[in-house]
N, C-alpha and C positions, 0 to 999 in steps of 0.2 A: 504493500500500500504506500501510495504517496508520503510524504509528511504533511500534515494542513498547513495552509498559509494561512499566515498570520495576519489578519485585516490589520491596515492603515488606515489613519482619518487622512481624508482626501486633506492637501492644500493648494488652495491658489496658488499659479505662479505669479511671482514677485512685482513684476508687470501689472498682475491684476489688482493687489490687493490693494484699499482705500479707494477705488475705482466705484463712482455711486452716478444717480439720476441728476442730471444740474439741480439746483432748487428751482430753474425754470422748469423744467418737467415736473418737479414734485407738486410746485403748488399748481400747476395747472393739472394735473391728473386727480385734485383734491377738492377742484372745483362746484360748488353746487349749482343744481338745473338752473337754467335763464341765467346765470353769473356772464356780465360784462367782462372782453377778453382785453385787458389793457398788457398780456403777459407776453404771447408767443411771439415772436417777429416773424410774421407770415403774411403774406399781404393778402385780403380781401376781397381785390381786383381780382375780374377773371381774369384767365387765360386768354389772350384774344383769340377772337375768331378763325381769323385765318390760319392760327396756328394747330388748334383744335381741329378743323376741317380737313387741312394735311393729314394730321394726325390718321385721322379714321382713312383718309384714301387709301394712306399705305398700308394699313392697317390690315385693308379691306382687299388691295390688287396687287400686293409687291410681296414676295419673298423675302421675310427676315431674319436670316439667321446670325452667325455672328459677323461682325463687322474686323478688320484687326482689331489686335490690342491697343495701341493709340486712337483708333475710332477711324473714320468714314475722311479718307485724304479732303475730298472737297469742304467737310465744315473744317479740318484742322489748316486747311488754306485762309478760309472767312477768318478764324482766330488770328492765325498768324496775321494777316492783313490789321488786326487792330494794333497792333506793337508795332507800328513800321518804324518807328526810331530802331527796332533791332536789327531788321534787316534778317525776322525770322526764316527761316524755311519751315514745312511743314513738321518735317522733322523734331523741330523745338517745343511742337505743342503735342499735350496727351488728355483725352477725353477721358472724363470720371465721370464717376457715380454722383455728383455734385459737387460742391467746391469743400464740402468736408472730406469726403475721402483724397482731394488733391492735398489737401492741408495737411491730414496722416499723414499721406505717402512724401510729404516733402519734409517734416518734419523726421520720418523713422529714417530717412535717407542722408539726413546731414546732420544728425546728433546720436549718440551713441554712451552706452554706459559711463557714468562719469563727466558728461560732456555737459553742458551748461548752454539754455535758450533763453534768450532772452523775449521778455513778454512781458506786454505794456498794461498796468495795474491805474484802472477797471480796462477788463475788455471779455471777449464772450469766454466764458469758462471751458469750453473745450481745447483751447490752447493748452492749457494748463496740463489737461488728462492725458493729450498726445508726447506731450513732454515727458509725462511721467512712465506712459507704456512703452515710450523709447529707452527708458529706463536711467533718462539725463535728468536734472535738475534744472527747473524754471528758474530765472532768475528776473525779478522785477524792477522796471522802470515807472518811478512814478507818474501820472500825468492828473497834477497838482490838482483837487477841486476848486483850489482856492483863486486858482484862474481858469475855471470853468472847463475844466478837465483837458487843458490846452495841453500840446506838447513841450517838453522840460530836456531839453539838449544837454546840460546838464547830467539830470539824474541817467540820461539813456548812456553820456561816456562814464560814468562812474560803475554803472553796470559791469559794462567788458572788463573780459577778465579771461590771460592765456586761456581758461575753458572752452570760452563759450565759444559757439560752434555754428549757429545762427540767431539771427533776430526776425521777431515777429512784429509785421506793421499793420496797423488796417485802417481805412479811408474813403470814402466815411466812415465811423467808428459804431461798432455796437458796444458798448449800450450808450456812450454818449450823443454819436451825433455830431460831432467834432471830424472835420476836414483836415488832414495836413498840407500843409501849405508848400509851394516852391521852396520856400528859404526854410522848412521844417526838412522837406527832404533833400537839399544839398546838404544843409547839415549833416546828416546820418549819414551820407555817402559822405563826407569827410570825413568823419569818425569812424567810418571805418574802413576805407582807401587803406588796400596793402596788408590789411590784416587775415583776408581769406574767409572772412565770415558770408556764409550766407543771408541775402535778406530774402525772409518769405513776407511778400506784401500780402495779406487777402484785401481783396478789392471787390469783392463781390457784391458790396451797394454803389458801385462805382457809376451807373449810369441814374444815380436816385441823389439828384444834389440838386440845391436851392437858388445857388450862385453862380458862379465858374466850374464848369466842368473840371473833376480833380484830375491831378497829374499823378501819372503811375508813377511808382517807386524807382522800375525799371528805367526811365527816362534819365537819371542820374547815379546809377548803382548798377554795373554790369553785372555782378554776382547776385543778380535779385531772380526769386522764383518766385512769380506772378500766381496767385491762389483766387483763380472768377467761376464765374459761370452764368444761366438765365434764370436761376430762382427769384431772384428778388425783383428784377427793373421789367420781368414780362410776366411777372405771377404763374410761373412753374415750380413752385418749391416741390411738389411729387412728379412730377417728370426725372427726377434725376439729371440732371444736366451741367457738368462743371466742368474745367480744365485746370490743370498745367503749364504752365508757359516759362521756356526759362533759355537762353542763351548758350548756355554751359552744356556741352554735347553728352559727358559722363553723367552729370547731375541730370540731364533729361532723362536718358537712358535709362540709370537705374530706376526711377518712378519711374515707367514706361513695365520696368519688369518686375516691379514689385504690385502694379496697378493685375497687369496680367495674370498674376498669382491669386491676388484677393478676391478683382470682379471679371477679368475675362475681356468685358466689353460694357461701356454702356450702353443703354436701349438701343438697340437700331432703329424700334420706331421712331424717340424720341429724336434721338442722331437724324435720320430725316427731317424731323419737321423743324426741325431748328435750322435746318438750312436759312429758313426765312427770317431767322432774327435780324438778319442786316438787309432788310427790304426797307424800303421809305415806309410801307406800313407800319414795319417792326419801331422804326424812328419814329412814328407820326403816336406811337401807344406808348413808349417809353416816354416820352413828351407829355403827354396825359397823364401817365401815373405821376410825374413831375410834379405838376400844374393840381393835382389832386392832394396831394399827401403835404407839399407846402402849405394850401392852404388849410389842412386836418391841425397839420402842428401849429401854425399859429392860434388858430383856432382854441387848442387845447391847453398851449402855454398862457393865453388869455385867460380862459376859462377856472383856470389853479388859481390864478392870481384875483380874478373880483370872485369867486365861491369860494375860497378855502384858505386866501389872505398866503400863498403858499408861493413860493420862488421856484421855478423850472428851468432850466435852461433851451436856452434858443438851438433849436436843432439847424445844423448847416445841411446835414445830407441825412441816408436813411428815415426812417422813419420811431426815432425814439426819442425821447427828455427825457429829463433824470429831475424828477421830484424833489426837494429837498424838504425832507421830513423831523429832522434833528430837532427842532424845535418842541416836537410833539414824544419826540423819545426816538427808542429805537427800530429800527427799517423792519426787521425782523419781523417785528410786533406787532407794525403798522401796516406789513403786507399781511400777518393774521386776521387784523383788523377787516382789512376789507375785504380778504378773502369769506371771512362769515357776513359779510356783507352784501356777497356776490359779484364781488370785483375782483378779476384776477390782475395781480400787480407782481412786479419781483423785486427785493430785498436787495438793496445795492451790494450787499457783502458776496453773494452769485457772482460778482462780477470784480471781486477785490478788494481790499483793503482801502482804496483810496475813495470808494462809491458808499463805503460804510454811510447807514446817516439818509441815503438817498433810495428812495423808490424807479426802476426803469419802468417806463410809460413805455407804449407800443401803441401808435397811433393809426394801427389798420381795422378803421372802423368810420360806419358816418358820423357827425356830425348829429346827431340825435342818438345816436346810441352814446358816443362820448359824454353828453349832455348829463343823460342818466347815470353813467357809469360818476360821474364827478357829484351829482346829488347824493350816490349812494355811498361814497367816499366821504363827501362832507356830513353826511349822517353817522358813518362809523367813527370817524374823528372827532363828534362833537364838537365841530366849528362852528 
């Protein structure tokens, strides 16, 4: 007879463990019926038409099976054509599963055990987790509240350190809303000229701004790996639809084969119908979401201020303000607050240590739902 094995208690690999739900998920998976969504950053807007309609053609007449693993040459042509300061080939771009999986895959590709990223404190919490199942160490640069969560050139060269291995940028910003500017990002490619860092910009609210179109990362920092896609600026967040984009032939490459490993390919239908995102249509609806969501946040940053006596910040791009709640205690509390209120909010601490204090707004809603969703706020705060 055999000898018996001896059961082990399973454990996580190392990678996994303290790995949880954002508190954006938790409190909105805790939400009750009819609850106002001030939480998820999803947009609202359909999907437009045209692109929908494709959708079903191919759907309906074309053969799809897998695409290569970089995706369909002609949309990786339409990408590369937007970077033309690179002087991309097709070559330089890799279609994802959305612009999270680009962000994985460029993350696990330029830091490694021991290795040190830098990531700018508040910003969306899954920087953070990729950081850690790369099994490097985040390391934080502040972006001060105390000038409206602006960029701090500064705290980002105090950061580096022989470790670090790359840096994370994003522009528009979640959860602020905050733009970097030309002279924000010479900066950063001066600080880090010669050192071999990568910079991963995610840019993926990048066609969703108020002012001046923002300027990619890439445009002054050759070592940048560009982190987009069509979730946000044509309301496809479940299409799956992202890229990669990066200069650097190895650095492509390896995303290219680590993309291949994990999803294979993304959608071929999807991959089809995005063909049309660089149509005058595709321009003429990203212009509208524009023209729509500017006026939601003013809207809304108005509305804190004469109903709930409360400071918000002026969003430049995407679609979020940051509440400032300090006064009434802490964010935590205050997203419990109107969570039982029926308002989904999220707790600035979701998004870092320097957001503490502050509520993220999510302004994909009309104009009468926000209405409500701000009475039922000022109800739970007793203002």
């Amino acid at each position: 007879m055999k000898p018996a094995v001896e059961k082990m208690n399973f454990e996580l690999p190392t990678r996994m463990r303290g790995l949880k739900p954002t508190l954006i998920r938790q409190f909105f998976e805790r939400a009750l019926p009819d609850s106002i969504n001030f939480g998820l950053g999803e947009p609202d807007l359909p999907t437009p038409q045209f692109i929908r309609d494709e959708a079903a053609r191919v759907a309906r007449d074309e053969q799809n099976g897998y695409t290569s693993h970089p995706g369909m040459p002609a949309l990786r042509d339409k990408i590369a054509e937007q970077y033309s300061h690179l002087n991309l080939p097709r070559t330089g771009v890799v279609v994802t599963c959305g612009s999270q999986e680009a962000m994985t895959t460029a993350i696990l590709c330029t830091a490694d055990r021991g290795d040190e990223v830098l990531v700018p404190d508040p910003s969306f919490p899954a920087y953070d987790a990729c950081v850690k199942i790369a099994e490097a160490t985040p390391v934080y640069y502040r972006m001060p509240k105390e000038t409206g969560f602006s960029f701090d050139i500064e705290a980002f060269k105090a950061a580096i350190t022989p470790r670090t291995k790359a840096a994370v940028v994003i522009s528009p910003s979640n959860p602020t809303g905050r733009i970097l500017t030309p002279e924000d990002l010479k900066a950063i490619a001066a600080a880090l000229e010669g050192t071999g860092i990568f910079l991963i910009s995610d840019e993926i609210y990048s066609d969703l701004y108020f002012g001046e179109r923002p300027h990619s990362a890439s445009e002054y920092y050759d070592r940048t790996i560009v982190v987009s896609g069509l979730s946000k600026s044509l309301s496809m967040t479940g299409w799956r639809l992202g890229w990669a984009a990066c200069a650097d032939p190895e650095m492509i490459n390896a995303i290219q084969v680590l993309h291949g490993f994990t999803t294979v390919c993304a959608s071929t239908i999807t991959q089809k119908a995005s063909l049309l995102a660089w149509t005058p249509e595709a321009e003429a609806a990203k212009a509208e979401a524009r023209s729509i969501y500017k006026k939601r946040g003013e809207f809304l940053v108005d509305l804190f201020d004469k109903e709930l006596g409360m400071r918000a910040t002026t969003p430049e791009g995407a679609f979020y303000t940051m509440l400032d709640v300090r006064e009434i205690g802490d964010d935590l509390e205050a997203a419990e607050k109107t969570l039982q209120n029926r308002v989904i909010t999220v707790p600035g601490q979701a998004f870092g240590d320097e957001a503490t204090g502050f509520l993220r707004i999510s302004f994909c809603n009309t104009e009468e739902k926000m209405a409500e969703g701000v009475r039922r706020m000022k109800e739970a705060f007793g203002r």
